[in-house]
N, CA and C atoms as a LAMMPS dump frame, in Angstrom:
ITEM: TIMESTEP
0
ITEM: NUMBER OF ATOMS
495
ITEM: BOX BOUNDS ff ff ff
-5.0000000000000000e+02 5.0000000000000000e+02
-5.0000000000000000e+02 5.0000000000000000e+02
-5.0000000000000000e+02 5.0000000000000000e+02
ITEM: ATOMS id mol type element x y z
1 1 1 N 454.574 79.357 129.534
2 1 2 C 453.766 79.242 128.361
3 1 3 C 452.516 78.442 128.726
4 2 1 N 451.711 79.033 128.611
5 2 2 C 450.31 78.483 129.092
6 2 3 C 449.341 78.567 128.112
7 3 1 N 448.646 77.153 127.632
8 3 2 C 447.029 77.683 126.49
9 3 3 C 446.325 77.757 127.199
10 4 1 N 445.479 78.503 126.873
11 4 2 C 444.001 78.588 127.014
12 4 3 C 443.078 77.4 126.825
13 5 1 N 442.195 77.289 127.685
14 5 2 C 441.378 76.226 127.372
15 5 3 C 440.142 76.594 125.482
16 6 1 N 439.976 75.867 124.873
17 6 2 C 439.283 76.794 123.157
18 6 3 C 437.717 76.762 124.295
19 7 1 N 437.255 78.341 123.385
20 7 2 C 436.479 78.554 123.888
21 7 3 C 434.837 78.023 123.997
22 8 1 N 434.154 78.129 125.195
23 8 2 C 432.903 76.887 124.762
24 8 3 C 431.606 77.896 123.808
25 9 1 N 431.292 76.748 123.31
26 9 2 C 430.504 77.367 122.214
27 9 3 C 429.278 77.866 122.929
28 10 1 N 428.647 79.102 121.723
29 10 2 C 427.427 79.723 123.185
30 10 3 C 426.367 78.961 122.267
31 11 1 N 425.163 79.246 122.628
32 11 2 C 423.964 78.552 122.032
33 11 3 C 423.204 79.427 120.956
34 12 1 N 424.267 80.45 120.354
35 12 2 C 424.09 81.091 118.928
36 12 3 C 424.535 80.072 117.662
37 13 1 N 425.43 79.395 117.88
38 13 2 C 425.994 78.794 117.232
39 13 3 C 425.611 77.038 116.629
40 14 1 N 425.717 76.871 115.223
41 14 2 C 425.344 75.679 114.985
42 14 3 C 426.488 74.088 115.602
43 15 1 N 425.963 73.219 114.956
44 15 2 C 427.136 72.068 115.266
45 15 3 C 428.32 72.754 115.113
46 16 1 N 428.823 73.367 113.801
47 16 2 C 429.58 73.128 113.25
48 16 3 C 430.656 74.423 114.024
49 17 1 N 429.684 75.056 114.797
50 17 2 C 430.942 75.922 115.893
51 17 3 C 430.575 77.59 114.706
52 18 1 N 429.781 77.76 113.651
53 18 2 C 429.542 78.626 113.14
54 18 3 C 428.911 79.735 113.937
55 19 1 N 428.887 81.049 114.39
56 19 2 C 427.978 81.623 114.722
57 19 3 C 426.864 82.046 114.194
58 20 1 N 425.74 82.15 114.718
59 20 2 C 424.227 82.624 113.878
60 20 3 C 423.765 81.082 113.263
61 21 1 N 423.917 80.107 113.74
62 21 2 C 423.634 78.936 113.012
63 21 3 C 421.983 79.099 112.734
64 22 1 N 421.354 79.212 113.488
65 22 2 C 419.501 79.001 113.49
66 22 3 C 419.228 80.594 112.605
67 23 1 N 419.914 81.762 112.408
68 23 2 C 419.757 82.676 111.583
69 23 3 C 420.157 82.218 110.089
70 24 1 N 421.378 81.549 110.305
71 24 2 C 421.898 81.103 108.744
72 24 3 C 420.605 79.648 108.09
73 25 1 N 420.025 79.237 108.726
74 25 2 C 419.193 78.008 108.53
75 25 3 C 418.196 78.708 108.27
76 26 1 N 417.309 79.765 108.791
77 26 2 C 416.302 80.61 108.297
78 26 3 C 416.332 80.984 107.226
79 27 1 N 418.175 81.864 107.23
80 27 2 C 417.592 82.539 105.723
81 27 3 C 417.818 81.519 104.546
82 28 1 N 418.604 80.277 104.566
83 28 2 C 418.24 79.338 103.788
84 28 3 C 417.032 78.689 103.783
85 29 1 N 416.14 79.027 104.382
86 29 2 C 415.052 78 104.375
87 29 3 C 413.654 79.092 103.53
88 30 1 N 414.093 80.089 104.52
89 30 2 C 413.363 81.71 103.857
90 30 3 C 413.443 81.94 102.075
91 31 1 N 414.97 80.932 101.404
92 31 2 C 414.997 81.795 100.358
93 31 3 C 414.61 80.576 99.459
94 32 1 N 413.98 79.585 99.975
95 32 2 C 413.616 78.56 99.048
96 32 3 C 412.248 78.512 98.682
97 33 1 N 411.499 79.402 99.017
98 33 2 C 409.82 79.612 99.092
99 33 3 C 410.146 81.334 98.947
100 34 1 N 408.487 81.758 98.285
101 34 2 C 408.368 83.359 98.121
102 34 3 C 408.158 84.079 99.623
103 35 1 N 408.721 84.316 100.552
104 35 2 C 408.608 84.356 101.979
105 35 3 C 407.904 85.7 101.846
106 36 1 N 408.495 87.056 101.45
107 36 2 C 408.025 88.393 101.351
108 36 3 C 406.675 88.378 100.699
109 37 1 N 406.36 87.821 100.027
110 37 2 C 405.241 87.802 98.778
111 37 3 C 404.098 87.029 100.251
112 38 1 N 404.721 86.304 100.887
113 38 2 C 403.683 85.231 102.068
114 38 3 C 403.348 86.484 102.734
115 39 1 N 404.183 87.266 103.257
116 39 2 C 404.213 88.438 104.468
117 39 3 C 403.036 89.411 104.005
118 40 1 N 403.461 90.203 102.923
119 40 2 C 402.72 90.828 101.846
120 40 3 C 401.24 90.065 101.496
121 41 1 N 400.632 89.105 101.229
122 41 2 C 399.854 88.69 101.075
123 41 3 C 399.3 88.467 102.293
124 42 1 N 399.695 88.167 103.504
125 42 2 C 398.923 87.654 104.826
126 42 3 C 398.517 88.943 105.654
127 43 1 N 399.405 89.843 105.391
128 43 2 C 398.894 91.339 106.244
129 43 3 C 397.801 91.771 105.35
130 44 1 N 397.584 92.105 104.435
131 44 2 C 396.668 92.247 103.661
132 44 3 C 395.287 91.785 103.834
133 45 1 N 395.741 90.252 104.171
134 45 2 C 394.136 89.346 104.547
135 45 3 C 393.831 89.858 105.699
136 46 1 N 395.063 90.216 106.892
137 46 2 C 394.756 90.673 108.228
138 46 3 C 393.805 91.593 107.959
139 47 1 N 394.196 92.759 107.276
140 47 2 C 393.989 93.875 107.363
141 47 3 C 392.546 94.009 106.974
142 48 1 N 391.986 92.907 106.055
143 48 2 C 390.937 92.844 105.103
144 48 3 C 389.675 92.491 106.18
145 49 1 N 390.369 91.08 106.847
146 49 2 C 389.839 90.358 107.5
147 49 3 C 389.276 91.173 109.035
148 50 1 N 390.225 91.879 109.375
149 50 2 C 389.665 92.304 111.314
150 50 3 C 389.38 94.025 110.907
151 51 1 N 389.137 94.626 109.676
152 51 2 C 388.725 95.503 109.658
153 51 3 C 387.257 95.779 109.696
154 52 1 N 386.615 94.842 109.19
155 52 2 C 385.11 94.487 109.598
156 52 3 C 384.777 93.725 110.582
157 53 1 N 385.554 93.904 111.654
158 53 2 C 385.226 93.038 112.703
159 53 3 C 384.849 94.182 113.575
160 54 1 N 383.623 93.182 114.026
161 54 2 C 382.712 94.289 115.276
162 54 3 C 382.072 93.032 115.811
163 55 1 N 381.218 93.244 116.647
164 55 2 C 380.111 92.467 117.703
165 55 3 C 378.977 91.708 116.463
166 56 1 N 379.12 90.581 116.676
167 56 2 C 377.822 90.011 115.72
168 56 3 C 376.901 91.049 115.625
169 57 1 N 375.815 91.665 116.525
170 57 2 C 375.054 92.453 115.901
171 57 3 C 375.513 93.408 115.055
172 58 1 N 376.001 93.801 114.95
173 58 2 C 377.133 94.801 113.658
174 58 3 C 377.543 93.826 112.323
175 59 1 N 377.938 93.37 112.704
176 59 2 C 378.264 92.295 111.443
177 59 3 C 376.834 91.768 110.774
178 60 1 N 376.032 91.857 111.656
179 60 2 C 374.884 90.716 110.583
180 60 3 C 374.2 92.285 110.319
181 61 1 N 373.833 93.515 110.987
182 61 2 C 372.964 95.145 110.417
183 61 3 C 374.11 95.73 108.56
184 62 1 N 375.4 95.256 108.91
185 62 2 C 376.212 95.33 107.871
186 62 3 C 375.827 94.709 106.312
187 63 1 N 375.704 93.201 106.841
188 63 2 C 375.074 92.418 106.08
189 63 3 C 376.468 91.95 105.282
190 64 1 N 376.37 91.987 103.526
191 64 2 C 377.222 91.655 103.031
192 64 3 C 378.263 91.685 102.91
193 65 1 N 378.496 93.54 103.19
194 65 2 C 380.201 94.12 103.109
195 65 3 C 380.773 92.888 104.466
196 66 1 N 380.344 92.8 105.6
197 66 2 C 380.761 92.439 106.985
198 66 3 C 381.424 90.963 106.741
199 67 1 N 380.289 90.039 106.099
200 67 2 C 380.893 88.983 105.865
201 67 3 C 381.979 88.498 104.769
202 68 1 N 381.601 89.407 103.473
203 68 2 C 382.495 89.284 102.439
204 68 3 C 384.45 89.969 102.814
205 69 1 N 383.914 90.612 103.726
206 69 2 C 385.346 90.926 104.582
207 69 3 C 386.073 89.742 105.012
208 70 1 N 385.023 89.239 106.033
209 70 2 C 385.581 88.006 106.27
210 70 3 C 386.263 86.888 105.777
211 71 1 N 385.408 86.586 104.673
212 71 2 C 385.888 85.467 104.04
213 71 3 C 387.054 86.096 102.866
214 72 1 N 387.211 87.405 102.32
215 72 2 C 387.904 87.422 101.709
216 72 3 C 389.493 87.064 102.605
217 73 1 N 389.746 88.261 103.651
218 73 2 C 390.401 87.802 104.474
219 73 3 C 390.972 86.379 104.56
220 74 1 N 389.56 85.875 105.077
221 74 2 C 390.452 84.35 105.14
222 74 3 C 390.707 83.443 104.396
223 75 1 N 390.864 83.74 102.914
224 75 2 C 390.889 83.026 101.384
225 75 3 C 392.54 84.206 101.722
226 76 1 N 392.238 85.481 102.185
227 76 2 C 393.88 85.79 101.613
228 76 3 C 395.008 84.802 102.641
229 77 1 N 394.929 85.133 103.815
230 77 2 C 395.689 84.436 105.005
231 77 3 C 395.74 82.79 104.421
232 78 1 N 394.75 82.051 104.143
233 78 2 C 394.87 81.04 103.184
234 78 3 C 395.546 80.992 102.057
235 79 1 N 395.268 81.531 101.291
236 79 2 C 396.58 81.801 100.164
237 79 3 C 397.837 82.092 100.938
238 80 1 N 398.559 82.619 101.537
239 80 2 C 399.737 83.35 101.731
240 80 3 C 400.153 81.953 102.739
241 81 1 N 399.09 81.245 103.649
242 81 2 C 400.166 79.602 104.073
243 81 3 C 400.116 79.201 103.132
244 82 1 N 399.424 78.975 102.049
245 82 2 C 399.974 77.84 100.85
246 82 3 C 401.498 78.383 100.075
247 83 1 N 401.162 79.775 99.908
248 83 2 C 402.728 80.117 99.272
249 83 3 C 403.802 79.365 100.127
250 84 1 N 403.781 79.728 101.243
251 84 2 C 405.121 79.654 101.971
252 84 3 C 405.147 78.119 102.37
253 85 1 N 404.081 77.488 102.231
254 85 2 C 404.255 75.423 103.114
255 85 3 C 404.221 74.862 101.394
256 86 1 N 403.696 75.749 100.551
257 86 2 C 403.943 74.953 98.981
258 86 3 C 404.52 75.55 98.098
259 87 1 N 406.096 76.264 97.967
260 87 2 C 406.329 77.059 96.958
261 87 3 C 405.404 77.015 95.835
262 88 1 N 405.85 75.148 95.338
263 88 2 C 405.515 74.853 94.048
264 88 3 C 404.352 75.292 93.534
265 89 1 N 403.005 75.659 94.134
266 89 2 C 401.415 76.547 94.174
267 89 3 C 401.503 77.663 93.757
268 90 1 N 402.703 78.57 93.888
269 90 2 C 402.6 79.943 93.811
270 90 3 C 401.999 80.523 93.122
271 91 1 N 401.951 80.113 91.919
272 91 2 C 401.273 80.74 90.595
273 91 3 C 400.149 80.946 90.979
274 92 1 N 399.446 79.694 91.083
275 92 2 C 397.689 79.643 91.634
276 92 3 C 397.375 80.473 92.326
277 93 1 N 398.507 80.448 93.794
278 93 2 C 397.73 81.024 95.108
279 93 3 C 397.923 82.762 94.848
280 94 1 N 398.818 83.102 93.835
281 94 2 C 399.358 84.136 93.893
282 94 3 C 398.262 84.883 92.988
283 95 1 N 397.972 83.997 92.372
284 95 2 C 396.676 84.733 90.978
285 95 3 C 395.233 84.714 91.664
286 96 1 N 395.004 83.789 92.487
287 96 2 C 393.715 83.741 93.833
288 96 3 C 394.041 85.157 94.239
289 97 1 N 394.995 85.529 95.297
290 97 2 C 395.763 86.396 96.185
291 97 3 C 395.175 87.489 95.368
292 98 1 N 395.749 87.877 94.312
293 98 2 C 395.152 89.246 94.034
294 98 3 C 393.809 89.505 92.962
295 99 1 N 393.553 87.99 92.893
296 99 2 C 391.91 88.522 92.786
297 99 3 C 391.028 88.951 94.135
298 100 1 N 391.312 87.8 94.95
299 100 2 C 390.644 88.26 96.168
300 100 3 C 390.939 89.441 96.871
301 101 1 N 391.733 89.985 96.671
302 101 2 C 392.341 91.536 96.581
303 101 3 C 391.301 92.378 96.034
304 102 1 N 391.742 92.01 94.85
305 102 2 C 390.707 93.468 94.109
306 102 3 C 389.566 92.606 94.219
307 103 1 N 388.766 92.078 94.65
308 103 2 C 387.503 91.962 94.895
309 103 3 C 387.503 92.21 96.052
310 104 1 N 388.482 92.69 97.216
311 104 2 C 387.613 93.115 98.759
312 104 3 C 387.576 94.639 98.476
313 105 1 N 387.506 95.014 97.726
314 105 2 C 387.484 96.913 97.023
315 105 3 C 385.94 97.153 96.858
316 106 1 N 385.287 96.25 96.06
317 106 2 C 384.201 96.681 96.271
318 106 3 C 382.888 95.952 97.171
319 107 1 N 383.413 94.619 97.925
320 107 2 C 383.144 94.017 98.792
321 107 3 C 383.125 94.076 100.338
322 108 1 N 384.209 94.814 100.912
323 108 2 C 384.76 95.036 102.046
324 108 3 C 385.518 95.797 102.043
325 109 1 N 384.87 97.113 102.616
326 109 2 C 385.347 98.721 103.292
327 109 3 C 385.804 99.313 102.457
328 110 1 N 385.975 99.358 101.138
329 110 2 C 387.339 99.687 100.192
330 110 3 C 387.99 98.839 100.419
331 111 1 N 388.058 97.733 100.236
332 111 2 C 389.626 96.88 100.344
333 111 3 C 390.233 97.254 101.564
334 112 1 N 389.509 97.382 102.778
335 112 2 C 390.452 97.474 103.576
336 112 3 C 390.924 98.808 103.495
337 113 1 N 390.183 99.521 103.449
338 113 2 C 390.383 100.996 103.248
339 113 3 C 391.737 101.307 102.437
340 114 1 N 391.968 101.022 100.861
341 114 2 C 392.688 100.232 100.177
342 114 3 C 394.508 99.414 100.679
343 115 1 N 394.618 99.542 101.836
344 115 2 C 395.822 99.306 102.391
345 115 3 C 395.401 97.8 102.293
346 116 1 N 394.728 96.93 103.042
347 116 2 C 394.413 95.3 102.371
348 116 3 C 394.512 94.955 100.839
349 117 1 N 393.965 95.877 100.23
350 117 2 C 394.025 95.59 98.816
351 117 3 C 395.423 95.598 98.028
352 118 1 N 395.95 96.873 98.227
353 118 2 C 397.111 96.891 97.989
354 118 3 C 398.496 96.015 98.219
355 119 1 N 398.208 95.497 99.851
356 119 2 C 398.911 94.871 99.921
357 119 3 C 399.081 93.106 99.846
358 120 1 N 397.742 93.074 99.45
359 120 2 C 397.526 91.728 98.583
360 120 3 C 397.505 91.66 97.194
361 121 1 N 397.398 92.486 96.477
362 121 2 C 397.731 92.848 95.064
363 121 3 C 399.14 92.702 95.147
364 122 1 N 399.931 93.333 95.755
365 122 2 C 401.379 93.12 95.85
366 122 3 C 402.13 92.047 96.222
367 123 1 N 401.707 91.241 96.893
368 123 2 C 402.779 89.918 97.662
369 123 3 C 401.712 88.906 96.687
370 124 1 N 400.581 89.019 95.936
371 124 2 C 400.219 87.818 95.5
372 124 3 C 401.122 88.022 93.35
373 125 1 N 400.965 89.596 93.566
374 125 2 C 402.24 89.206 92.062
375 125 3 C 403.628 88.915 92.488
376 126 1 N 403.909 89.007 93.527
377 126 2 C 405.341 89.109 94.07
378 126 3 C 405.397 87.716 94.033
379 127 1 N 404.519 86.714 94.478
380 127 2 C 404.32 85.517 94.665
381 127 3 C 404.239 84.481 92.943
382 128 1 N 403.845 85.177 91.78
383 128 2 C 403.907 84.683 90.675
384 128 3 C 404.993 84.771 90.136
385 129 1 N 405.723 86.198 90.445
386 129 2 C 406.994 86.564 89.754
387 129 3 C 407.789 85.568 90.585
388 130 1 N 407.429 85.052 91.821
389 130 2 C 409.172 84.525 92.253
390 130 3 C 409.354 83.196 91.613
391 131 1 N 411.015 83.364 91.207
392 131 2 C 411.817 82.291 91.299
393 131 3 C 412.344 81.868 92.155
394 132 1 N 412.581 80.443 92.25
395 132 2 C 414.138 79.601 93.153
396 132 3 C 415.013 80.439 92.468
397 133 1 N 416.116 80.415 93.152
398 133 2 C 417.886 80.254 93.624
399 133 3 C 417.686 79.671 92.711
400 134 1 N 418.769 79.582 91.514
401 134 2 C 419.591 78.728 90.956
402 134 3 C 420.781 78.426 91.232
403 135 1 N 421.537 77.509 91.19
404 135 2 C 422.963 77.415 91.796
405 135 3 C 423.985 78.275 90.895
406 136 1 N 424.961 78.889 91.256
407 136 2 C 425.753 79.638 90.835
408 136 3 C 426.597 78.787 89.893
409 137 1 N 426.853 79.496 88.826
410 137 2 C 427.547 78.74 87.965
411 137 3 C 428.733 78.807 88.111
412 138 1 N 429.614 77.622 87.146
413 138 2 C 430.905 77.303 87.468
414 138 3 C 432.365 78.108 86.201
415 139 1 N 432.365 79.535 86.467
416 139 2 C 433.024 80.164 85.689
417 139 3 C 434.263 78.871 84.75
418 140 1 N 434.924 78.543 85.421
419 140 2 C 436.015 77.751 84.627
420 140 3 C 435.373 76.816 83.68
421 141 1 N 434.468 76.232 83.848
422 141 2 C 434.31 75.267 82.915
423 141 3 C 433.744 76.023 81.435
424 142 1 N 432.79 77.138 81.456
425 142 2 C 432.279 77.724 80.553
426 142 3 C 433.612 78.356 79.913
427 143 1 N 434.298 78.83 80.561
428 143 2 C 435.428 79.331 79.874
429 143 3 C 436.433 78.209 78.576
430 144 1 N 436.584 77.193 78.983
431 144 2 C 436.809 75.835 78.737
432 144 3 C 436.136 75.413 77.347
433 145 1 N 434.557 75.389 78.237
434 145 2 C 434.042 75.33 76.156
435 145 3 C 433.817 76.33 75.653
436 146 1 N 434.344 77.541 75.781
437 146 2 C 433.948 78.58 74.898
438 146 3 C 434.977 78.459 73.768
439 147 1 N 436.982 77.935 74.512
440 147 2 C 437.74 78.167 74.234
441 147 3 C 437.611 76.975 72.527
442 148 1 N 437.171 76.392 73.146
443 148 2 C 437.124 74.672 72.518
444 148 3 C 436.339 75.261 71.373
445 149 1 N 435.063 75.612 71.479
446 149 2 C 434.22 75.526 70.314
447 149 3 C 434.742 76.896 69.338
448 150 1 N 434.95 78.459 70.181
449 150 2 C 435.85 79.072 68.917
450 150 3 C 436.558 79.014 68.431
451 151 1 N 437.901 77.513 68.722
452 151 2 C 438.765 76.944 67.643
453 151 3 C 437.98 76.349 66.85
454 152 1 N 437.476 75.621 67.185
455 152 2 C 436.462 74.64 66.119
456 152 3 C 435.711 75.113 64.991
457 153 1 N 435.448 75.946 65.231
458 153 2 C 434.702 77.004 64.392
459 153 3 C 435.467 77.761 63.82
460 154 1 N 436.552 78.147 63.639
461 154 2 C 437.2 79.211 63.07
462 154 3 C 438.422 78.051 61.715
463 155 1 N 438.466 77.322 62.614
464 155 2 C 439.246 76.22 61.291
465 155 3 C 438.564 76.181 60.307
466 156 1 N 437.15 75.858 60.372
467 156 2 C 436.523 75.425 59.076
468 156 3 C 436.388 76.678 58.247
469 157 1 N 436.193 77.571 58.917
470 157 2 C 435.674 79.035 58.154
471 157 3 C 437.109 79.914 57.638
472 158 1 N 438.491 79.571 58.394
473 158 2 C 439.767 79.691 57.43
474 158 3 C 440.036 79.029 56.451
475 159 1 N 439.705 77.903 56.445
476 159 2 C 439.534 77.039 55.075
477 159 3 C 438.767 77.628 54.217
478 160 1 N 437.831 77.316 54.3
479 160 2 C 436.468 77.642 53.69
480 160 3 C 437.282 79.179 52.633
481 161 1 N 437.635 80.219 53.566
482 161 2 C 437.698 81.215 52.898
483 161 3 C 438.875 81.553 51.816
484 162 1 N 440.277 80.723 52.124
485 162 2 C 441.442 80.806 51.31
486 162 3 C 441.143 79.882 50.113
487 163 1 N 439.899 78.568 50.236
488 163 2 C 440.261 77.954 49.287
489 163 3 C 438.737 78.646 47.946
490 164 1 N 438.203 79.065 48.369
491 164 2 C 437.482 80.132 47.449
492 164 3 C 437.959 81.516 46.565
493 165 1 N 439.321 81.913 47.278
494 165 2 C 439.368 83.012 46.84
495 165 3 C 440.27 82.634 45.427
């Protein structure tokens, strides 16, 4: 009868001997901020941003569209780190996000030949609509006062009704 030595842990794994530890810490960390709405909003600025990119002389014969590319771009990529390093902003950055959206439409290329636009219109409402996680509630206890308060309530209203009639 012989054991085995327990096996050594590989470097997937957290302290706690869990596997996927640094995957399981992501997606907890991922689901506490609007992460998709960040993604969605930052490709967008990409897209906004290096689609008018050419050689300075091109950019300045362009004139306005060239630079307003630019900076929209980098007001979106700006918005989309504030979502994700400040949940609590979202609203703001998310209502910035898709103005500066639909203003690179008629500012820069079409919006990014509307694929920037679109996809900053999208991750910056995605970014207003999100909520936190709430913690899951605790079935037994609700059950508990439900039980409690429809006795309570039903005494007075059996009274109530035999001594009227």
């Amino acid at each position: 009868m012989t054991t085995d030595p327990p096996p050594e842990p590989n470097s997937a794994s957290d302290p706690a001997g869990r596997p996927g530890g640094a995957r399981a810490a992501f997606r907890r960390w991922r689901r506490t901020r609007p992460f998709w709405a960040t993604v969605w909003t930052g490709l967008g600025g990409f897209v906004i941003f290096f689609l008018p990119m050419a050689p300075l002389g091109k950019i300045l014969q362009v004139g306005v569209g060239g630079i307003a590319g630019m900076a929209g771009g980098v007001v979106l990529m700006a918005m989309a780190l504030l979502m994700l390093l400040l949940p609590g902003q979202r609203h703001s950055a998310g209502v910035i996000a898709v103005i500066a959206g639909v203003a690179s439409f008629p500012l820069s290329n079409l919006g990014g030949l509307f694929v920037g636009m679109l996809l900053s219109v999208l991750g910056g409402s995605m970014a207003f609509a999100w909520l936190p996680e709430k913690p899951a509630k605790r079935r037994g206890r609700r059950l508990r006062r439900t039980g409690t308060a429809t006795e309570a309530s039903s005494a007075p209203a059996a009274s109530l009704g035999s001594g009227s009639v």
